[in-house]
C-alpha positions as CSV (number, residue, x, y, z in Angstrom):
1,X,68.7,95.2,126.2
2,X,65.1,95.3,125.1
3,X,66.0,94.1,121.2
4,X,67.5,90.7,120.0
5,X,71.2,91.1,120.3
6,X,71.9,90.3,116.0
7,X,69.6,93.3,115.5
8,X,71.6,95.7,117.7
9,X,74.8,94.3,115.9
10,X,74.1,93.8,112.8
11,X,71.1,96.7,111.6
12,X,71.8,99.6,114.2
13,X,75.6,98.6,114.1
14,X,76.1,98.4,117.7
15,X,76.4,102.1,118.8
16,X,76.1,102.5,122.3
17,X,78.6,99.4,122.7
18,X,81.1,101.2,119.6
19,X,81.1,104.8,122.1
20,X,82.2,102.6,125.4
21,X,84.8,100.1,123.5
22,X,86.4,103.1,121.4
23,X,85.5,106.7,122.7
24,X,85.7,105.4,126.8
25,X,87.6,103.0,127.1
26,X,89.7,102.6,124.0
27,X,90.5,106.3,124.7
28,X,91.9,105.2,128.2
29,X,94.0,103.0,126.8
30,X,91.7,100.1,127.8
31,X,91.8,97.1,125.0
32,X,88.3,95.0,125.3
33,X,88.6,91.6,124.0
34,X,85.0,90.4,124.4
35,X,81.5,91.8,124.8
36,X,78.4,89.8,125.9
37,X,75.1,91.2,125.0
38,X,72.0,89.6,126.5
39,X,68.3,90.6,125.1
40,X,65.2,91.0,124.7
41,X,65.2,91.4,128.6
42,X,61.3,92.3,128.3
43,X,60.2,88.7,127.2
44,X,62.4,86.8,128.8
45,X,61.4,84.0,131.2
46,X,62.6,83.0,134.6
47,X,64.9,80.4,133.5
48,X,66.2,82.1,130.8
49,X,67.4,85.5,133.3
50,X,69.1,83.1,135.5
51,X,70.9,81.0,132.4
52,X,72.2,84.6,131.0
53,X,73.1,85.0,135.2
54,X,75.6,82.2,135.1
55,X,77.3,82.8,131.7
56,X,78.0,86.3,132.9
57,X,79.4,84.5,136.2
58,X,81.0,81.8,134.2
59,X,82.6,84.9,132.3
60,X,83.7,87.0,135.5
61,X,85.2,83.5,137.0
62,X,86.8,82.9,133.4
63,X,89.0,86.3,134.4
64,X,91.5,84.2,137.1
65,X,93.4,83.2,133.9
66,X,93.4,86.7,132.4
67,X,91.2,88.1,130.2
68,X,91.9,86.9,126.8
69,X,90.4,83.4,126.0
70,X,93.3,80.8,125.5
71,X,93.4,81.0,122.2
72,X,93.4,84.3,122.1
73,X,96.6,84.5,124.0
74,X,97.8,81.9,122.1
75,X,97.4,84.2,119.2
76,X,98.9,87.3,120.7
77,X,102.0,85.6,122.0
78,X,102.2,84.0,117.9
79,X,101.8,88.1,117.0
80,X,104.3,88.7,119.1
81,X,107.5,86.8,118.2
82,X,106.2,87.8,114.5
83,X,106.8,91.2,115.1
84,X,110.0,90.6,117.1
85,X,111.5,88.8,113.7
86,X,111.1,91.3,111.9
87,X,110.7,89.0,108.4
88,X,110.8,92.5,106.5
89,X,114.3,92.1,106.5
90,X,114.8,89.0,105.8
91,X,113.9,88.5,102.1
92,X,117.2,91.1,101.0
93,X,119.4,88.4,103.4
94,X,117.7,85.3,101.2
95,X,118.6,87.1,97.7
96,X,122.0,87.5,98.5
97,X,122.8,84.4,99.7
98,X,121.0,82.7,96.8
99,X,123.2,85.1,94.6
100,X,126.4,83.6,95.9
101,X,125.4,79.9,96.0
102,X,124.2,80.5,91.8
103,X,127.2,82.4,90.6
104,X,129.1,79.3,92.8
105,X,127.4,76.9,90.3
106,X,128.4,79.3,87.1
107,X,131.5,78.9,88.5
108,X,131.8,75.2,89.4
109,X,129.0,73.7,87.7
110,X,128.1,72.4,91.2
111,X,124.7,72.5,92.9
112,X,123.8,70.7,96.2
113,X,120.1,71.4,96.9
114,X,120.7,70.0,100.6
115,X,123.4,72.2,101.4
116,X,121.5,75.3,100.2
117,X,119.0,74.4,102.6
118,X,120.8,73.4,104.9
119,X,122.5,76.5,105.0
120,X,119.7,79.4,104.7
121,X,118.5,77.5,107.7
122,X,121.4,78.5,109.6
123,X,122.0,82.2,108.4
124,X,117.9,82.3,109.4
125,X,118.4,81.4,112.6
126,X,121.6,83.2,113.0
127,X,119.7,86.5,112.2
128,X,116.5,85.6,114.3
129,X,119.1,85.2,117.2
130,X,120.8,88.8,115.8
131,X,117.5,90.4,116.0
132,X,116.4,89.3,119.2
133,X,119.7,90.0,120.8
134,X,119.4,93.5,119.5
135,X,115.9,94.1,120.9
136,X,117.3,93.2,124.5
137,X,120.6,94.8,124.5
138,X,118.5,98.2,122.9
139,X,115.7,98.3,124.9
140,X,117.0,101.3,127.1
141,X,117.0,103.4,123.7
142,X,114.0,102.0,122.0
143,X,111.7,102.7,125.4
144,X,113.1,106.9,125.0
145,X,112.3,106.6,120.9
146,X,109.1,109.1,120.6
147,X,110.3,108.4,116.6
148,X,109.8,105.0,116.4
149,X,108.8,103.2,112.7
150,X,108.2,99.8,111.2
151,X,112.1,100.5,109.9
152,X,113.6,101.8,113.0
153,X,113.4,101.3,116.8
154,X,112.8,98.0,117.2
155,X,110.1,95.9,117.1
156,X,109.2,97.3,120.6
157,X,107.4,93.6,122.2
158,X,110.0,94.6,124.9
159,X,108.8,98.2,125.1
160,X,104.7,97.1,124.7
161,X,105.3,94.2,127.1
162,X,104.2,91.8,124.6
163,X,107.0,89.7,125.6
164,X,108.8,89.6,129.2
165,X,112.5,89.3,128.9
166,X,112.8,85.8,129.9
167,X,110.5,84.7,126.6
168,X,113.2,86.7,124.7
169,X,116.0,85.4,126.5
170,X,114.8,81.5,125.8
171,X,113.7,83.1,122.1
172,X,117.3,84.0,121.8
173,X,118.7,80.5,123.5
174,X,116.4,78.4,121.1
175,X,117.2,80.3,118.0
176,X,121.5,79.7,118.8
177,X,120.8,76.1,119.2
178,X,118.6,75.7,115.7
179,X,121.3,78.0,114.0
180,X,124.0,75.1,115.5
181,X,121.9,72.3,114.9
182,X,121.7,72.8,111.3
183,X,125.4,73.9,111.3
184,X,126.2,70.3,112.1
185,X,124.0,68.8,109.8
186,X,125.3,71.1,107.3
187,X,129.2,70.4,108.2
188,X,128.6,66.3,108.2
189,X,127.2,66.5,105.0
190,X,130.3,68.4,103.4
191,X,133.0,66.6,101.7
192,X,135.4,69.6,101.5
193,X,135.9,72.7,102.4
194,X,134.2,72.7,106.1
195,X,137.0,75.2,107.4
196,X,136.4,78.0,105.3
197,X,132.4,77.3,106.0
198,X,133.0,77.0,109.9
199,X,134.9,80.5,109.6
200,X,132.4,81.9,107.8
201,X,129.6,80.6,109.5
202,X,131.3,82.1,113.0
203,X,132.2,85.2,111.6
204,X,129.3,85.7,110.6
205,X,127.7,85.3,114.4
206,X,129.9,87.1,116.2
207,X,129.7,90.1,113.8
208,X,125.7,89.7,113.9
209,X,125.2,89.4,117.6
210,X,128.5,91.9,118.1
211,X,125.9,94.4,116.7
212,X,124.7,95.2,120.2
213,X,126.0,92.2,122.3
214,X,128.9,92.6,124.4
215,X,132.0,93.0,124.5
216,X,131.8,94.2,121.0
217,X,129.0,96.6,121.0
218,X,129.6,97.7,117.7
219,X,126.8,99.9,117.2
220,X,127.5,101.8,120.3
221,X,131.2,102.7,119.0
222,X,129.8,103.8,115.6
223,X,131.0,100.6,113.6
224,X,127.3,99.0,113.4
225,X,126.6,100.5,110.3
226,X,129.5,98.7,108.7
227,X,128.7,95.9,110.2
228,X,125.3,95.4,109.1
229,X,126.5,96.3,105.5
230,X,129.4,93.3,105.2
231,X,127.3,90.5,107.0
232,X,124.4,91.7,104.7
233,X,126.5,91.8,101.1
234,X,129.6,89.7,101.4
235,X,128.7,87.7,104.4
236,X,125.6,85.9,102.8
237,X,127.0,85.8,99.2
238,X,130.4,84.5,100.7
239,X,128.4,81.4,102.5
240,X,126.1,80.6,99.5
241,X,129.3,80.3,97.2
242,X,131.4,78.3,99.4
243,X,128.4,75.9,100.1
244,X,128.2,75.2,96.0
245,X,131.6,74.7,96.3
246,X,133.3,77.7,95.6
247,X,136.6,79.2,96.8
248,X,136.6,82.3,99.0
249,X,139.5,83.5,97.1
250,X,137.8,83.5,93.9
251,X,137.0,87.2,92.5
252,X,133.2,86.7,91.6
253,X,131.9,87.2,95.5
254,X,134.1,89.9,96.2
255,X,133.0,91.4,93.4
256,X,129.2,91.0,93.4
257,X,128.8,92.0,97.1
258,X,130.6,95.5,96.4
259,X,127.8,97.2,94.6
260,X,125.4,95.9,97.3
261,X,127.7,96.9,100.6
262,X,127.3,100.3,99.1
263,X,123.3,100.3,99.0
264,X,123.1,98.6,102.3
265,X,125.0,102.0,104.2
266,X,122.5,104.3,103.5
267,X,119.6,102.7,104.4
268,X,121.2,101.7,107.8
269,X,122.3,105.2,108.2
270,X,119.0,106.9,107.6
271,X,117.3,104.1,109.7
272,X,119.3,105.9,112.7
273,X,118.6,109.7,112.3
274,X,114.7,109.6,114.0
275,X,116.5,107.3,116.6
276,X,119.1,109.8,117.3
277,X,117.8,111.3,120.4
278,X,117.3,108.1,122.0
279,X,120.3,106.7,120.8
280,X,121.9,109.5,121.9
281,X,120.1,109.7,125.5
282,X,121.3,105.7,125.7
283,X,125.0,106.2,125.0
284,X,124.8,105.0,121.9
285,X,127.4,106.1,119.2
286,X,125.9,105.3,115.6
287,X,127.1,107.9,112.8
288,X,124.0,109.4,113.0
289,X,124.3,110.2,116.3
290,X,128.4,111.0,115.7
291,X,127.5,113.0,112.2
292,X,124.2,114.8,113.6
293,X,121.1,114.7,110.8
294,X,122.4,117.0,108.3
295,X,125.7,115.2,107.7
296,X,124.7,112.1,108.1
297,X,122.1,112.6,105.8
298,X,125.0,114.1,103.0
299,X,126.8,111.0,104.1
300,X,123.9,108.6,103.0
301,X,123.3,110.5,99.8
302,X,127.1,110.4,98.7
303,X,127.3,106.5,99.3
304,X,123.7,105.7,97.5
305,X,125.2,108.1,94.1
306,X,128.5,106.1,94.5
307,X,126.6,102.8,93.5
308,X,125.7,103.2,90.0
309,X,129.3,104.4,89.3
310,X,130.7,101.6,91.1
311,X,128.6,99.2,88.9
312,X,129.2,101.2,85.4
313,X,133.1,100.7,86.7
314,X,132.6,96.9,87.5
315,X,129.6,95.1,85.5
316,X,132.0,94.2,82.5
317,X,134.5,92.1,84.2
318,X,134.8,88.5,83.2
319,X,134.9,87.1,87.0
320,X,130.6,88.7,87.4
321,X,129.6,86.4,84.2
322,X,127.4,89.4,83.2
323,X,125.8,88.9,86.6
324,X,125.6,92.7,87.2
325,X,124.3,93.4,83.3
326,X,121.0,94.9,83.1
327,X,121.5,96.5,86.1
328,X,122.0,100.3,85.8
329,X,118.6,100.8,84.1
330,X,116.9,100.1,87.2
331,X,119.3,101.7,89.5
332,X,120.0,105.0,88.4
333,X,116.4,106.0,88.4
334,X,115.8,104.7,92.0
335,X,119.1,106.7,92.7
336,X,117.4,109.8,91.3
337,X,114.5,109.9,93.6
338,X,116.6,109.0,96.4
339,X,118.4,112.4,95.6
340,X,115.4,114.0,95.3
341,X,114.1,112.6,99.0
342,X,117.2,113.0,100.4
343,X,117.3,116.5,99.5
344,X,114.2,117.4,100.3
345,X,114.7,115.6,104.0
346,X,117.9,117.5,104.7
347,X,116.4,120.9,103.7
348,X,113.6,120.0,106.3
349,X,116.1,120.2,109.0
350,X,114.0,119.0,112.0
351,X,113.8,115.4,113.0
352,X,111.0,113.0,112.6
353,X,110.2,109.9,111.4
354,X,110.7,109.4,107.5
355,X,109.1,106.1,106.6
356,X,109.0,107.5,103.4
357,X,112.6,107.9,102.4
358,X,113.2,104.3,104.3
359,X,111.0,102.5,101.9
360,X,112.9,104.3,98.5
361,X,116.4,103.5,100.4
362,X,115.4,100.0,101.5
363,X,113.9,98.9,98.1
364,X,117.0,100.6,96.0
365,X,118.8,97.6,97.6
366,X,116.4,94.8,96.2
367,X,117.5,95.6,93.0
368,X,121.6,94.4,93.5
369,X,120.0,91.1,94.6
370,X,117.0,90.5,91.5
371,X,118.8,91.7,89.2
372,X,121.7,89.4,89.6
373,X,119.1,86.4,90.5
374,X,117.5,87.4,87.2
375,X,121.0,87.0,85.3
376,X,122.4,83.6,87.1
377,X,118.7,81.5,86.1
């Protein structure tokens, strides 16, 4: 160009290159990661033509390792496994387990902050390993998902190709062996009760890769949404109590988790209604997909009402140590406007995605693990 390049950029905002990056190429579906602009042409010397010669050859010889600089692969690869965690879910599975591993310490006056550690570590890893296992084994039904959210058909780095299946597999492989790792540093460092945690600790993996793993496949036979709902209430609360020492007899984590197992369903349940074409094109047998929208819908709405009854029923019981007081202020609202979305959603009778009513149902669970934090500090 005729003009210094910083003027073009910065005081006519770039124009010409802003149509070809966005309305060209962008259009096409064609990224562009860099853009060199060389000017003022007009003025230039000799030596300075044939300098701006060789960075552009420099640049096109650059392209043998692919077009992204280093670190910018580097950074994409980083963006990647991010997005293939899935960390949004995570924060419900660290409440709950702290929840257990408190009302342990109410119980026992025992608190170990080693083993606390110790143990998040390993239902962390556990789930990263759950997550990624789920992304391979559903890959057939997330690639046919036209409904796909941030809440529901997968993380898609399979789908986009921003990771090959052999990252995933070793993602998956790596993610086993930290979840064991810390296992055994956990289990050397226990003085009692290492059977019940073992048990636990397995259960808990073989129901969370069983999800979509074979041979048990359980969300293709329409027991995934249970599934989900014990390893994410009792399963978590169950390890944090035994680690501080509790007994998995003992009433108080049976009792806490049943409020949350109840808030868990619906939100897995209406995570599956925009997926239920592709789920269904896959083979896959959620409820959902079993139910069909409208009663599945009825089905989610009965078991999110059912909560704030079961609490009112439970919060007064010795064995909670007022863990679930405080509670029902908080809820029954929520439960209210999740009437009033699910209502409106199954009057819409058409599919589509409904980020919307997954947020409400998502965040209605948060309160059955602050609340109960809140209490046990």
């Amino acid at each position: 160009m005729d003009m210094p390049t910083w003027v073009y950029r910065l005081i006519y905002r770039a124009p010409g290159l802003n149509a070809l990056k966005r309305s060209t190429l962008g259009f096409c579906g064609i990224a562009t990661t860099r853009i060199l602009a060389l000017g003022p042409v007009k003025d230039s010397s000799p030596e300075q033509r044939g300098e701006w010669l060789e960075r552009a050859r420099a640049l096109g010889f650059s392209l043998r390792g692919g077009a992204e600089s280093h670190s910018a692969r580097v950074r994409s690869k980083l963006l990647a496994w991010t997005k293939a965690l899935r960390l949004q879910f995570y924060p419900m599975t660290w409440m709950a387990y702290t929840v257990g591993a408190l009302g342990a310490q109410a119980v026992t006056g025992h608190w170990d902050l080693g083993l606390y550690w110790l143990g998040y570590a390993c239902l962390f890893f556990g789930e990263a390993a759950t997550v990624f296992t789920n992304e391979w084994f559903d890959y057939d039904s997330d690639r046919h998902n036209r409904r796909y959210g941030p809440f529901n058909g997968g993380s898609r780095v399979l789908v986009n190709g921003e990771l090959s299946f052999r990252e995933l597999k070793g993602g998956i492989v790596v993610s086993l062996a930290a979840a064991a790792a810390f296992a055994g540093l956990l289990l050397e460092r226990l003085d009692s009760g290492g059977m019940a945690i073992t048990v636990a600790l397995l259960a808990m993996l073989i129901l969370g890769l069983g999800y979509t793993a074979p041979p048990l496949k359980l969300a293709w036979r329409g027991l995934g949404e249970l599934d989900v709902g014990l390893t994410h209430s009792l399963g978590v609360i169950l390890i944090g109590y035994l680690l501080q020492g509790g007994a998995w007899h003992d009433p108080f984590p049976w009792l806490v988790s049943l409020p949350l197992f109840l808030a868990v369903l619906p939100a897995i349940i209406l995570s599956g209604v925009p997926d239920l074409e592709a789920d269904h094109q896959a083979g896959k047998r959620t409820l959902a997909v079993q139910l069909g929208r409208g009663r599945a819908i009825l089905l989610a709405l009965a078991l999110a009402l059912s909560v704030p009854l079961v609490v009112l029923l439970i919060k007064d019981l010795p064995a909670l140590h007022g863990t679930l007081q405080g509670l029902l202020p908080w809820v029954l609202p929520h439960a209210v406007l999740i009437l009033f979305l699910l209502g409106r959603e199954w009057r819409r009778q058409r599919d589509g995605r409904q980020d919307g009513l997954m947020v409400a149902s998502l965040s209605y669970i948060i309160w059955f693990g602050l609340i109960p934090l809140l209490q046990l500090n």
